[in-house]
mmCIF entry with sequence, helices, sheets and N, C-alpha, C, O atoms, coordinates in Angstrom:
data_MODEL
# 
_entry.id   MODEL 
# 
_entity.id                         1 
_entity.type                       polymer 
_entity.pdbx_number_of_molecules   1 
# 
_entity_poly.entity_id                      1 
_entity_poly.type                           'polypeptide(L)' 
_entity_poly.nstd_linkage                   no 
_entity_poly.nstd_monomer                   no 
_entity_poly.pdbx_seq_one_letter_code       
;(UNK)(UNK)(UNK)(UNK)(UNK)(UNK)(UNK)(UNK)(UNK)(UNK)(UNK)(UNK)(UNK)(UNK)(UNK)(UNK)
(UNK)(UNK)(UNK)(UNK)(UNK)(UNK)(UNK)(UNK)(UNK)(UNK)(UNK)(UNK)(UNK)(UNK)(UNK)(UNK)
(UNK)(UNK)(UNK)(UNK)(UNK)(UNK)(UNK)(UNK)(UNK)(UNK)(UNK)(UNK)(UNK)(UNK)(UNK)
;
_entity_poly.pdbx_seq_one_letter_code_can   XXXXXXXXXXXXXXXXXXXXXXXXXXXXXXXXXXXXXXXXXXXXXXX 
_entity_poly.pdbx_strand_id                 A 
# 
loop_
_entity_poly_seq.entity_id 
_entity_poly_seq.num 
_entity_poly_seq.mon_id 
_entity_poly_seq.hetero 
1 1  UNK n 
1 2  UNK n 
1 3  UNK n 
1 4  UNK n 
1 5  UNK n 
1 6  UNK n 
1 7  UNK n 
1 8  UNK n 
1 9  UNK n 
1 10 UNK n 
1 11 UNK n 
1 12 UNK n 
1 13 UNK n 
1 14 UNK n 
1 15 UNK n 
1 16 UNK n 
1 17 UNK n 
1 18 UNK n 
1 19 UNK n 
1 20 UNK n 
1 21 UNK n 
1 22 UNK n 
1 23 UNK n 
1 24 UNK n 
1 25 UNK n 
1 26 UNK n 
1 27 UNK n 
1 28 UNK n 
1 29 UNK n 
1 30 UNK n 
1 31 UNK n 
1 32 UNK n 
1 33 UNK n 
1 34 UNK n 
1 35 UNK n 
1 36 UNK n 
1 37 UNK n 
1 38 UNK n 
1 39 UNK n 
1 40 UNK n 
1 41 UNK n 
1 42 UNK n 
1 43 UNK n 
1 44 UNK n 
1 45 UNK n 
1 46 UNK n 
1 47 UNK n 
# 
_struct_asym.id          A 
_struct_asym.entity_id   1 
# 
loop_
_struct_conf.conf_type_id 
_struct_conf.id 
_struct_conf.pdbx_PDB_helix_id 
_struct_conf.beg_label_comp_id 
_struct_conf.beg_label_asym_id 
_struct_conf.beg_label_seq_id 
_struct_conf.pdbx_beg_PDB_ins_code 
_struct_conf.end_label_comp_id 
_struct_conf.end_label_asym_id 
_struct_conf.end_label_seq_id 
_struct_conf.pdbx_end_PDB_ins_code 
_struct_conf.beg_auth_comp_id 
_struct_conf.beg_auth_asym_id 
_struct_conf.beg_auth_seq_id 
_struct_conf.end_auth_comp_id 
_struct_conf.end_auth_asym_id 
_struct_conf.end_auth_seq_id 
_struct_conf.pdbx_PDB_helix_class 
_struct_conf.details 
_struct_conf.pdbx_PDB_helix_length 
HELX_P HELX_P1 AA1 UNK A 22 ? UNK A 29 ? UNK A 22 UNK A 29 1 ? 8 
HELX_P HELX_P2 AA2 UNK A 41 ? UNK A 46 ? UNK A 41 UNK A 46 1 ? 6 
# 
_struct_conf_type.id          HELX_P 
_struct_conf_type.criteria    ? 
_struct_conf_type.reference   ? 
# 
_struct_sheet.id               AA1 
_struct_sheet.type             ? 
_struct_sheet.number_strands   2 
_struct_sheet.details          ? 
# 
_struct_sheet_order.sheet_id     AA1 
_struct_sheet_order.range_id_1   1 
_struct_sheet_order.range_id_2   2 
_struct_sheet_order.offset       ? 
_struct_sheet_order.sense        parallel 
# 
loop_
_struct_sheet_range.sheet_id 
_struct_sheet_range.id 
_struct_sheet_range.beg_label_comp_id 
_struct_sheet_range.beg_label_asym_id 
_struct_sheet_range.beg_label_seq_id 
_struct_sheet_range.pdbx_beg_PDB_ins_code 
_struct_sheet_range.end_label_comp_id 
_struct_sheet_range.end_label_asym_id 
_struct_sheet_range.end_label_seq_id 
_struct_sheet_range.pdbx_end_PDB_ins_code 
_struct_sheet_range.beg_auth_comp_id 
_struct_sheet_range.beg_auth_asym_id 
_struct_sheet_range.beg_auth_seq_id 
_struct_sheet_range.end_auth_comp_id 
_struct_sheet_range.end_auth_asym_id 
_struct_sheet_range.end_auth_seq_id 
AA1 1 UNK A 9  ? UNK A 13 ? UNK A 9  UNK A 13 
AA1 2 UNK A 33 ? UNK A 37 ? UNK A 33 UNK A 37 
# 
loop_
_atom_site.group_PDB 
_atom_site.id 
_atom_site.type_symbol 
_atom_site.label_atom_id 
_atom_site.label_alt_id 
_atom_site.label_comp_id 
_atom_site.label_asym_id 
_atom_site.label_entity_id 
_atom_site.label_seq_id 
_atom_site.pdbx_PDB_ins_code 
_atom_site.Cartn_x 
_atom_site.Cartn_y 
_atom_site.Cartn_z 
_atom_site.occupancy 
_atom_site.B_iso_or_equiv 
_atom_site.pdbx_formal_charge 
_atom_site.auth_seq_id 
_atom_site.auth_comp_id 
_atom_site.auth_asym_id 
_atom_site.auth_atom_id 
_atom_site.pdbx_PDB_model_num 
ATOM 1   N N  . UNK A 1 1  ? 0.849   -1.173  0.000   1.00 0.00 ? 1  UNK A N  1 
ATOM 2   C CA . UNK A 1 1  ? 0.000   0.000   0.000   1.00 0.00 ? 1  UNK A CA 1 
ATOM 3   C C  . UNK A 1 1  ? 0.894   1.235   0.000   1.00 0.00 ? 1  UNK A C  1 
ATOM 4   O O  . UNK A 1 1  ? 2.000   1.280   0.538   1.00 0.00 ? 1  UNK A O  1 
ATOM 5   N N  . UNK A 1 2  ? 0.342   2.166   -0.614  1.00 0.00 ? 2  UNK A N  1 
ATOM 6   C CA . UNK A 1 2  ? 1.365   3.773   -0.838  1.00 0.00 ? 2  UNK A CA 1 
ATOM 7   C C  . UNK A 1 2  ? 1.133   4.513   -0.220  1.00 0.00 ? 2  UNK A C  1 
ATOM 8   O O  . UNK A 1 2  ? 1.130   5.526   -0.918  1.00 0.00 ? 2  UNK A O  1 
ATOM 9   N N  . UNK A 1 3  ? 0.842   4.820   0.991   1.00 0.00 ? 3  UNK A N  1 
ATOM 10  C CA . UNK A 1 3  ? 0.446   5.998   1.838   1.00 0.00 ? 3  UNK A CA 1 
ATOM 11  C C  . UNK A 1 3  ? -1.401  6.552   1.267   1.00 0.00 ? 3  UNK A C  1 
ATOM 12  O O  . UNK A 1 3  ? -1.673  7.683   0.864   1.00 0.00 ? 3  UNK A O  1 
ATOM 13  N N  . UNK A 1 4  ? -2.575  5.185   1.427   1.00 0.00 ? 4  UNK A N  1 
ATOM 14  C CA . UNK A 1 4  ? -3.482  5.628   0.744   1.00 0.00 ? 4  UNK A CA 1 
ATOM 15  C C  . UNK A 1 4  ? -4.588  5.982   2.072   1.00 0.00 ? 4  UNK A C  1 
ATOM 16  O O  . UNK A 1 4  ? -4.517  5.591   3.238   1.00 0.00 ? 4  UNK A O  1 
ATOM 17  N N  . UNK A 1 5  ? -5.524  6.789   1.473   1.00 0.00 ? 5  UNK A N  1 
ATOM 18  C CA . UNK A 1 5  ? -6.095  6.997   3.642   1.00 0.00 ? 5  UNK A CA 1 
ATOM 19  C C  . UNK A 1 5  ? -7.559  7.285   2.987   1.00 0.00 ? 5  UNK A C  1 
ATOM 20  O O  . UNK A 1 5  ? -7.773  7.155   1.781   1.00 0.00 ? 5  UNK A O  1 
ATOM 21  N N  . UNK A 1 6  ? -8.264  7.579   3.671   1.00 0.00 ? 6  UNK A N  1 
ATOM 22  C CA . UNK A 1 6  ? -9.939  7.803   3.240   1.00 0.00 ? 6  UNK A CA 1 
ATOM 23  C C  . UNK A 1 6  ? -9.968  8.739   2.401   1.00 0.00 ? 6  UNK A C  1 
ATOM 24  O O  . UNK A 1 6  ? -9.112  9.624   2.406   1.00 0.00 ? 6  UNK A O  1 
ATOM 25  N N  . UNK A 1 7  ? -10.960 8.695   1.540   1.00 0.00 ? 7  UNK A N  1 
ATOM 26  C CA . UNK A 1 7  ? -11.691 9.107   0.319   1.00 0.00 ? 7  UNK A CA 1 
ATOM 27  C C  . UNK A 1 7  ? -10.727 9.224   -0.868  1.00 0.00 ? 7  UNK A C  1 
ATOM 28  O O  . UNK A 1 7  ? -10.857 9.985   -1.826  1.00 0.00 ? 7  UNK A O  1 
ATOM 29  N N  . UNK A 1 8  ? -9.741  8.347   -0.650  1.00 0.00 ? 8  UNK A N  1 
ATOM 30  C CA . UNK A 1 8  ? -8.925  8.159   -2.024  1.00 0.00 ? 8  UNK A CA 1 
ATOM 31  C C  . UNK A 1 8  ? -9.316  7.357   -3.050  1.00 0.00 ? 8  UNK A C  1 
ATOM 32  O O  . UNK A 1 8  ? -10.381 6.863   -2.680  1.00 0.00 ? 8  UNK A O  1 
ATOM 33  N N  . UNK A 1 9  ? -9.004  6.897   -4.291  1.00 0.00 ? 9  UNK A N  1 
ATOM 34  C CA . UNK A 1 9  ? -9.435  6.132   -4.867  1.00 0.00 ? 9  UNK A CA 1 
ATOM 35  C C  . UNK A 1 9  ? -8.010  4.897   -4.884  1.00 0.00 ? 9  UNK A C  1 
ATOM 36  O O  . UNK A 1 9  ? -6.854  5.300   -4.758  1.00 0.00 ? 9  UNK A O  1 
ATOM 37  N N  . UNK A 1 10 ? -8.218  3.961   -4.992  1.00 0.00 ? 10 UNK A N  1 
ATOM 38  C CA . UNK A 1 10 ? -7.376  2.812   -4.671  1.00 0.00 ? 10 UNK A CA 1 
ATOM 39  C C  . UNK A 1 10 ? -7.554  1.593   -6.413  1.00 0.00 ? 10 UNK A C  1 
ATOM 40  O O  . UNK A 1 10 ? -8.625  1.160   -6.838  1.00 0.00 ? 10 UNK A O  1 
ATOM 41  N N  . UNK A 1 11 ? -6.408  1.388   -6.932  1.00 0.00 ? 11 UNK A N  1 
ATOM 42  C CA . UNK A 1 11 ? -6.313  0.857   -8.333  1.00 0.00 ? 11 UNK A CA 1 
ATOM 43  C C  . UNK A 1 11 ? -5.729  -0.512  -7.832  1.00 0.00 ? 11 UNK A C  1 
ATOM 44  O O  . UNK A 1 11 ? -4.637  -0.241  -7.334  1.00 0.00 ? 11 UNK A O  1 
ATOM 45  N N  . UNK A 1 12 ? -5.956  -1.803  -7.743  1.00 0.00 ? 12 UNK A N  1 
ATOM 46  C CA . UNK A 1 12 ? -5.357  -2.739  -7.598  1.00 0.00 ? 12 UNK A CA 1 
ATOM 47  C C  . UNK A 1 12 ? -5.241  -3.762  -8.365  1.00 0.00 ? 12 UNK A C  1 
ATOM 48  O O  . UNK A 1 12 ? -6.272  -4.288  -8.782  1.00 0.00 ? 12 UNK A O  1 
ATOM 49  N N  . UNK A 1 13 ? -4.115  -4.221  -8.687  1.00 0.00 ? 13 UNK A N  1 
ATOM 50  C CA . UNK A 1 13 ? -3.797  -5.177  -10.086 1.00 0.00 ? 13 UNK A CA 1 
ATOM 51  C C  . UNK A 1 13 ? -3.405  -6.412  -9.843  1.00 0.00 ? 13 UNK A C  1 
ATOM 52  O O  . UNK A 1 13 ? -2.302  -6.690  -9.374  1.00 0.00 ? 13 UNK A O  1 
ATOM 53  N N  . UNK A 1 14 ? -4.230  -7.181  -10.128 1.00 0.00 ? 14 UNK A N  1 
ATOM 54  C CA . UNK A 1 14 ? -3.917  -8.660  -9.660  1.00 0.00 ? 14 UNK A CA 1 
ATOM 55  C C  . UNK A 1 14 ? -5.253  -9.081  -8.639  1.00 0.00 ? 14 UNK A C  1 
ATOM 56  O O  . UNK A 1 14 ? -5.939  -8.309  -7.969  1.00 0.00 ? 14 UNK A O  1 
ATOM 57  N N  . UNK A 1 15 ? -5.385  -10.735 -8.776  1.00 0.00 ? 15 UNK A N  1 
ATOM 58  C CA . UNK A 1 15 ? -6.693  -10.995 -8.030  1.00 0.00 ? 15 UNK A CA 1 
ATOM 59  C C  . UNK A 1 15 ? -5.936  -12.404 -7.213  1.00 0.00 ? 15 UNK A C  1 
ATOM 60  O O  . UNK A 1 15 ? -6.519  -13.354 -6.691  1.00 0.00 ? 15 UNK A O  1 
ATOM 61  N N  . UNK A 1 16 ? -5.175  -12.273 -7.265  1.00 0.00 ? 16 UNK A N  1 
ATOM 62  C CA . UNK A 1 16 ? -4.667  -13.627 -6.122  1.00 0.00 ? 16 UNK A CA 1 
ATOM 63  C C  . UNK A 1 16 ? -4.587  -13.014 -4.434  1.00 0.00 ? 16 UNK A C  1 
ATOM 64  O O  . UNK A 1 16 ? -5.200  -12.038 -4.000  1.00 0.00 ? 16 UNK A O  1 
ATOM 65  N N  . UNK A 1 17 ? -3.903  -13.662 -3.884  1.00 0.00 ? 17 UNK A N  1 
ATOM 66  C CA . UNK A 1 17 ? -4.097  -13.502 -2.481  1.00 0.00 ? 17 UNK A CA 1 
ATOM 67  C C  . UNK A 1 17 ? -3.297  -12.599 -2.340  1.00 0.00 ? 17 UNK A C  1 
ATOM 68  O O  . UNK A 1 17 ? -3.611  -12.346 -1.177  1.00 0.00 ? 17 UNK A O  1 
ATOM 69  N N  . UNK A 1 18 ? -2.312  -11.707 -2.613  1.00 0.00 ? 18 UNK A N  1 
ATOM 70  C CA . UNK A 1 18 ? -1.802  -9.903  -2.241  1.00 0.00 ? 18 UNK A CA 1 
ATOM 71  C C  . UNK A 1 18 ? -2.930  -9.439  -2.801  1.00 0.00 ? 18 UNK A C  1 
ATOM 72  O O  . UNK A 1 18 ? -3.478  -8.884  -1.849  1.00 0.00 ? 18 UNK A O  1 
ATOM 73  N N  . UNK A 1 19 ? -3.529  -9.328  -3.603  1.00 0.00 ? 19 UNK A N  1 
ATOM 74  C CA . UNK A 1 19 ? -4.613  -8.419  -4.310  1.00 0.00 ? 19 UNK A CA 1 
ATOM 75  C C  . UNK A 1 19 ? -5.847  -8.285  -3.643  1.00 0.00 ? 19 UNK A C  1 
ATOM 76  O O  . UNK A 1 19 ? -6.517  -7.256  -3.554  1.00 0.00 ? 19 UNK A O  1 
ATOM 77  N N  . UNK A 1 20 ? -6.150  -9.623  -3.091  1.00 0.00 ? 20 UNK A N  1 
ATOM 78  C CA . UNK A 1 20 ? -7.691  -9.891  -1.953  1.00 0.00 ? 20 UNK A CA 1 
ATOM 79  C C  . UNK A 1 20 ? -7.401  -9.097  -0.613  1.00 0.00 ? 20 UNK A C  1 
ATOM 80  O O  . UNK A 1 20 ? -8.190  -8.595  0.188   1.00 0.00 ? 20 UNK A O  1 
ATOM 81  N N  . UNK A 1 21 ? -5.851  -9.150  -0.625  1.00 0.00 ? 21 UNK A N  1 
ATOM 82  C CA . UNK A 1 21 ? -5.331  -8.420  0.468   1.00 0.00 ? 21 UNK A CA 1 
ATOM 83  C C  . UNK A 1 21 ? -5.623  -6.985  0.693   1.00 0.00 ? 21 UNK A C  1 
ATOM 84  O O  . UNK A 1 21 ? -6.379  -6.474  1.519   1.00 0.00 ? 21 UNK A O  1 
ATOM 85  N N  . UNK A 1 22 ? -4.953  -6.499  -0.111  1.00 0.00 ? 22 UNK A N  1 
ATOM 86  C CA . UNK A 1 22 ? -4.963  -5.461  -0.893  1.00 0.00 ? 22 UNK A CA 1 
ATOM 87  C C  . UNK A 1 22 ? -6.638  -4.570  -0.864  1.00 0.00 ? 22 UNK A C  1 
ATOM 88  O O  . UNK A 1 22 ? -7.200  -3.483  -0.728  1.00 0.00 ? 22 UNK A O  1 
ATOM 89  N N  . UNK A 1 23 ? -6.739  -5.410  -1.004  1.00 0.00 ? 23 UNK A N  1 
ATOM 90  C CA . UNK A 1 23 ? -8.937  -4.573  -1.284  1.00 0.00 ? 23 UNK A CA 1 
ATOM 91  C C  . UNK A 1 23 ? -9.239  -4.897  -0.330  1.00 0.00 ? 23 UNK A C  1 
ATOM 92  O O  . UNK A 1 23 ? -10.434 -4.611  -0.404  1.00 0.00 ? 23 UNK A O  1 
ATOM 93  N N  . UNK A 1 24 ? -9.043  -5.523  1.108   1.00 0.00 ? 24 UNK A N  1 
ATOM 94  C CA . UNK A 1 24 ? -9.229  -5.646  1.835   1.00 0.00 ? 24 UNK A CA 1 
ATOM 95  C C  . UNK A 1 24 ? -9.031  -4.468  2.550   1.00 0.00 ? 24 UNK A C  1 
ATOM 96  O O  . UNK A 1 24 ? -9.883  -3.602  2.748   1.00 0.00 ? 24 UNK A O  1 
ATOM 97  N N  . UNK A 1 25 ? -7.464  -4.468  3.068   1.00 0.00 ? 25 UNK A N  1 
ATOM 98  C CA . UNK A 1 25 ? -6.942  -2.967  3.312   1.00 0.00 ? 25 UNK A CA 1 
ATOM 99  C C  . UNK A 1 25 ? -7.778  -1.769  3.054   1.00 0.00 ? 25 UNK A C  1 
ATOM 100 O O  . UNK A 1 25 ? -8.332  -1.022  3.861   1.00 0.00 ? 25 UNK A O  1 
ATOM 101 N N  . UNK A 1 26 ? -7.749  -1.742  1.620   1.00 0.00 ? 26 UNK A N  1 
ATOM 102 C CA . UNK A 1 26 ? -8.278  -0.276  1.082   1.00 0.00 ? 26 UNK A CA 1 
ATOM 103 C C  . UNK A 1 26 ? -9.914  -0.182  2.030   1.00 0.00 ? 26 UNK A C  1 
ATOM 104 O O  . UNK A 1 26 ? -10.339 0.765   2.692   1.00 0.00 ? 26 UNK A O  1 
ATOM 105 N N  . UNK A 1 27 ? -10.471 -1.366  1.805   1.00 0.00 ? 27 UNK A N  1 
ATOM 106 C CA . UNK A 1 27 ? -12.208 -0.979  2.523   1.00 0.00 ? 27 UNK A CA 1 
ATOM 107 C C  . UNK A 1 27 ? -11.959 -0.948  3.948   1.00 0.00 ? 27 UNK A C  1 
ATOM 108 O O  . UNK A 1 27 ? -12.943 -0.623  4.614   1.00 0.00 ? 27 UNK A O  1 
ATOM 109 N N  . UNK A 1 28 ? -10.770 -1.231  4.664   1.00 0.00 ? 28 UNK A N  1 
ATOM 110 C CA . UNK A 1 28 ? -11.024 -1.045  6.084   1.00 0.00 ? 28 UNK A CA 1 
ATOM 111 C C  . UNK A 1 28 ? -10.404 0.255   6.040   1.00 0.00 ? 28 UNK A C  1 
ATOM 112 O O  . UNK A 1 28 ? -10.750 0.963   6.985   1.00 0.00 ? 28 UNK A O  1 
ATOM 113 N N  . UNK A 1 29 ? -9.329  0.966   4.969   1.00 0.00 ? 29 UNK A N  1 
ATOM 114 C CA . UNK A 1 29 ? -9.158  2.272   4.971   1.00 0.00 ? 29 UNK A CA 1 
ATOM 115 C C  . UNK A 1 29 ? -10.235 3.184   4.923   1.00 0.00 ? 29 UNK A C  1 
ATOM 116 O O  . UNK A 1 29 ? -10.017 4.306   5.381   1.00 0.00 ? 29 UNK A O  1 
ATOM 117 N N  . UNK A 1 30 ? -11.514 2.895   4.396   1.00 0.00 ? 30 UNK A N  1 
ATOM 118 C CA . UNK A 1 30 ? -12.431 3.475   4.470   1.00 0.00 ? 30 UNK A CA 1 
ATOM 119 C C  . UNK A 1 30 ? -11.960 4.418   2.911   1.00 0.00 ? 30 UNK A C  1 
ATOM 120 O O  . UNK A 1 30 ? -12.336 5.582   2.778   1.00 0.00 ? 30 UNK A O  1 
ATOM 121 N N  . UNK A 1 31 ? -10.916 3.550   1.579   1.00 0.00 ? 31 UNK A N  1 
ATOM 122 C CA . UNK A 1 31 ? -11.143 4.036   0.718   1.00 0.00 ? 31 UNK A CA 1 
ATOM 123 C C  . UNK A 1 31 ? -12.169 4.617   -0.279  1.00 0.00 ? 31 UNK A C  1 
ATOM 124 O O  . UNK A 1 31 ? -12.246 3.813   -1.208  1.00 0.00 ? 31 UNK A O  1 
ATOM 125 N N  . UNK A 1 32 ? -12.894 5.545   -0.463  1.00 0.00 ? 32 UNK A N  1 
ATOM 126 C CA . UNK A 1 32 ? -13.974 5.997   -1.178  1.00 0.00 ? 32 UNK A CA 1 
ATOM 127 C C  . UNK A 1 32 ? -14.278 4.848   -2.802  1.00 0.00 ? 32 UNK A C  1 
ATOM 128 O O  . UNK A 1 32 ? -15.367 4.400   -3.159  1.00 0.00 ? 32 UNK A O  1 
ATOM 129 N N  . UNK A 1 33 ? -13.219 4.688   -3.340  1.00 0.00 ? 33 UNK A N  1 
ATOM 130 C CA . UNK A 1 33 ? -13.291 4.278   -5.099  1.00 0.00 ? 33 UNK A CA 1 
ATOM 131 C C  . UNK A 1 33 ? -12.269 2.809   -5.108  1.00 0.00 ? 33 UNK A C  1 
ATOM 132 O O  . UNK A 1 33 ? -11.163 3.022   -5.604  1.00 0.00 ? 33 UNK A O  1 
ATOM 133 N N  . UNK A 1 34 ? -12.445 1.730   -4.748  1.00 0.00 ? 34 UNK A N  1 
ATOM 134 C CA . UNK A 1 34 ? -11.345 0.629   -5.742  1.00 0.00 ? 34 UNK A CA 1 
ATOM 135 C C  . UNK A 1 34 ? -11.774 0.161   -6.760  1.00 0.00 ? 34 UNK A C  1 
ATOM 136 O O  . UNK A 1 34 ? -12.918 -0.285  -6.859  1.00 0.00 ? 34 UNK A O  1 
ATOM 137 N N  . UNK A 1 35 ? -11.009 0.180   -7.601  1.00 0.00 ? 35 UNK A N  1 
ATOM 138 C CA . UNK A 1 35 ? -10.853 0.003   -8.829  1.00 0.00 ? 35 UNK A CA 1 
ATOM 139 C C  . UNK A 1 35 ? -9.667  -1.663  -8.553  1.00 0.00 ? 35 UNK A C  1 
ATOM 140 O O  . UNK A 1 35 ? -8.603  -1.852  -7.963  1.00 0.00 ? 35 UNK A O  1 
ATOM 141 N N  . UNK A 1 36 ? -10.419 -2.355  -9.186  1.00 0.00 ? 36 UNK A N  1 
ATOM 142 C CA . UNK A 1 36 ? -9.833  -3.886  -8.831  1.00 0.00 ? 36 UNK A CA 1 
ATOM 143 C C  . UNK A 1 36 ? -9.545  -4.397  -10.167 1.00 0.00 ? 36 UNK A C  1 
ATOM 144 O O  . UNK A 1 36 ? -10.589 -4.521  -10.808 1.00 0.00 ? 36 UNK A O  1 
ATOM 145 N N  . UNK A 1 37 ? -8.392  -4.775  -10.883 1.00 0.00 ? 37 UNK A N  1 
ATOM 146 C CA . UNK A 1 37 ? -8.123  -5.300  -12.390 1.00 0.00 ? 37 UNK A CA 1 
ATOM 147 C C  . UNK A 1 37 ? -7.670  -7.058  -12.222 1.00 0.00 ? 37 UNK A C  1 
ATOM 148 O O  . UNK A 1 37 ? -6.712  -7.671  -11.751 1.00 0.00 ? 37 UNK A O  1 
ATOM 149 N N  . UNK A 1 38 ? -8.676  -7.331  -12.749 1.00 0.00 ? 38 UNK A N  1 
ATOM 150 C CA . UNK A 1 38 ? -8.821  -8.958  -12.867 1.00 0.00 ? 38 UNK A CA 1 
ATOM 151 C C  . UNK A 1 38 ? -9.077  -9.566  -14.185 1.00 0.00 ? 38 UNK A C  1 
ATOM 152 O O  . UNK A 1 38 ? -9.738  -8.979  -15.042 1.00 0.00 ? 38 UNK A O  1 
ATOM 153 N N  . UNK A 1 39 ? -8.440  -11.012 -14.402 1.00 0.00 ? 39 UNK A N  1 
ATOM 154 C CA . UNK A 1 39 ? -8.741  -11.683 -15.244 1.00 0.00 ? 39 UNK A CA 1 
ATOM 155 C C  . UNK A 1 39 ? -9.352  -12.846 -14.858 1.00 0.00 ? 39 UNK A C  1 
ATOM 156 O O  . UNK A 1 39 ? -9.346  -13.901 -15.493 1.00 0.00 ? 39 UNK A O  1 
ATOM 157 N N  . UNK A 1 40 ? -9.883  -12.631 -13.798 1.00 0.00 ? 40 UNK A N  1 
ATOM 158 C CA . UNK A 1 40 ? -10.358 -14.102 -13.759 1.00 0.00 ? 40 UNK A CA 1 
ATOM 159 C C  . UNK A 1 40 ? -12.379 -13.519 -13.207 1.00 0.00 ? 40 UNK A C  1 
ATOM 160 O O  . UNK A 1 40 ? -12.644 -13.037 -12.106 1.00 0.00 ? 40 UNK A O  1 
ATOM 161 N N  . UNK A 1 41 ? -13.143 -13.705 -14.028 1.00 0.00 ? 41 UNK A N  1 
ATOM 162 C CA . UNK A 1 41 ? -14.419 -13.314 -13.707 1.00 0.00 ? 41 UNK A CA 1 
ATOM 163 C C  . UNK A 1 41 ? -14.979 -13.471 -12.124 1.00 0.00 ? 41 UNK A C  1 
ATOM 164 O O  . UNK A 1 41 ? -15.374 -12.542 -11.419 1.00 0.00 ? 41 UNK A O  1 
ATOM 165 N N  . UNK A 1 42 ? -14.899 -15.054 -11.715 1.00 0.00 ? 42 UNK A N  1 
ATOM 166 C CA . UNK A 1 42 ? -15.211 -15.449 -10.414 1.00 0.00 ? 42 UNK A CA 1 
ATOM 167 C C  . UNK A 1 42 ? -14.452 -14.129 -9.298  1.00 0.00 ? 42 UNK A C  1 
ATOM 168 O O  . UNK A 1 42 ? -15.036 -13.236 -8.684  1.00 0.00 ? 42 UNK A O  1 
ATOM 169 N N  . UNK A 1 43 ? -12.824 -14.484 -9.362  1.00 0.00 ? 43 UNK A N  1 
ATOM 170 C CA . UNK A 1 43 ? -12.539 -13.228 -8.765  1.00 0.00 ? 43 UNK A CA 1 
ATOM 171 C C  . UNK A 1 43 ? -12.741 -12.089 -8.766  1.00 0.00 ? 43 UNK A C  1 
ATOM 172 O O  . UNK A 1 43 ? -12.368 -11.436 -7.792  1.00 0.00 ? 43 UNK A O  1 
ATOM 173 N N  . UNK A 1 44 ? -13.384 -11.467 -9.828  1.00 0.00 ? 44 UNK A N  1 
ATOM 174 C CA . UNK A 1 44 ? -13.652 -10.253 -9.584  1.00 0.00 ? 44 UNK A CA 1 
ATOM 175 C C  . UNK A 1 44 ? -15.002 -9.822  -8.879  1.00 0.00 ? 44 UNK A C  1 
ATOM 176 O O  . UNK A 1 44 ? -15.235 -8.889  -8.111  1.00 0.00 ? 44 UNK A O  1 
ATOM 177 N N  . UNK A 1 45 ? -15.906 -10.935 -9.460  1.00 0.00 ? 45 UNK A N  1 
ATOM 178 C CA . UNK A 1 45 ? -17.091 -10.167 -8.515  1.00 0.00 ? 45 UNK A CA 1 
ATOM 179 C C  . UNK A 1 45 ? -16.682 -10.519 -6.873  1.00 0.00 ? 45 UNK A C  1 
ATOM 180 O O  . UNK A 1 45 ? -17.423 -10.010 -6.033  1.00 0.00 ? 45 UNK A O  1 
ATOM 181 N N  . UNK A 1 46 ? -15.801 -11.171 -6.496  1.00 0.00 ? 46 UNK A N  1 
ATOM 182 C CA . UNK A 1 46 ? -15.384 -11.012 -4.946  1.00 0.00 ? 46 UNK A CA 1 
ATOM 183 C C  . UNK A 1 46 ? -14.944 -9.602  -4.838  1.00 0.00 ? 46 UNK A C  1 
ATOM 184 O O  . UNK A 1 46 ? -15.535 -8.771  -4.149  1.00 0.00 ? 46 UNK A O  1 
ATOM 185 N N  . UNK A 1 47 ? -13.871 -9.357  -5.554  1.00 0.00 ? 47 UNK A N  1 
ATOM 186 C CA . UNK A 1 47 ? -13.332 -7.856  -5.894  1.00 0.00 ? 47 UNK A CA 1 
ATOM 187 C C  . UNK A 1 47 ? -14.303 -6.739  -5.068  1.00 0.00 ? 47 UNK A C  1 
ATOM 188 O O  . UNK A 1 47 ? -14.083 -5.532  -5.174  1.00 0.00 ? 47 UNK A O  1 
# 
């Protein structure tokens, strides 16, 4: 994570387990916008 804090928007690339991580983080940051880039359909609607 880059120094990201509430009402930022958050871009995350990849849907394996850093990435689930990752969007995890950002919604307990109370990020406003993630933007989640996946190739795998199933994973993304977890996204």
């Amino acid at each position: 994570m880059a120094n990201v804090k509430k009402g930022d928007t958050d871009a995350i690339v990849g849907d394996g387990a850093a990435g689930v991580c990752a969007i995890n983080v950002s919604k307990r940051l109370s990020v406003q916008r993630i933007i989640a880039l996946s190739e795998n359909p199933s994973r993304q609607k977890v996204a």
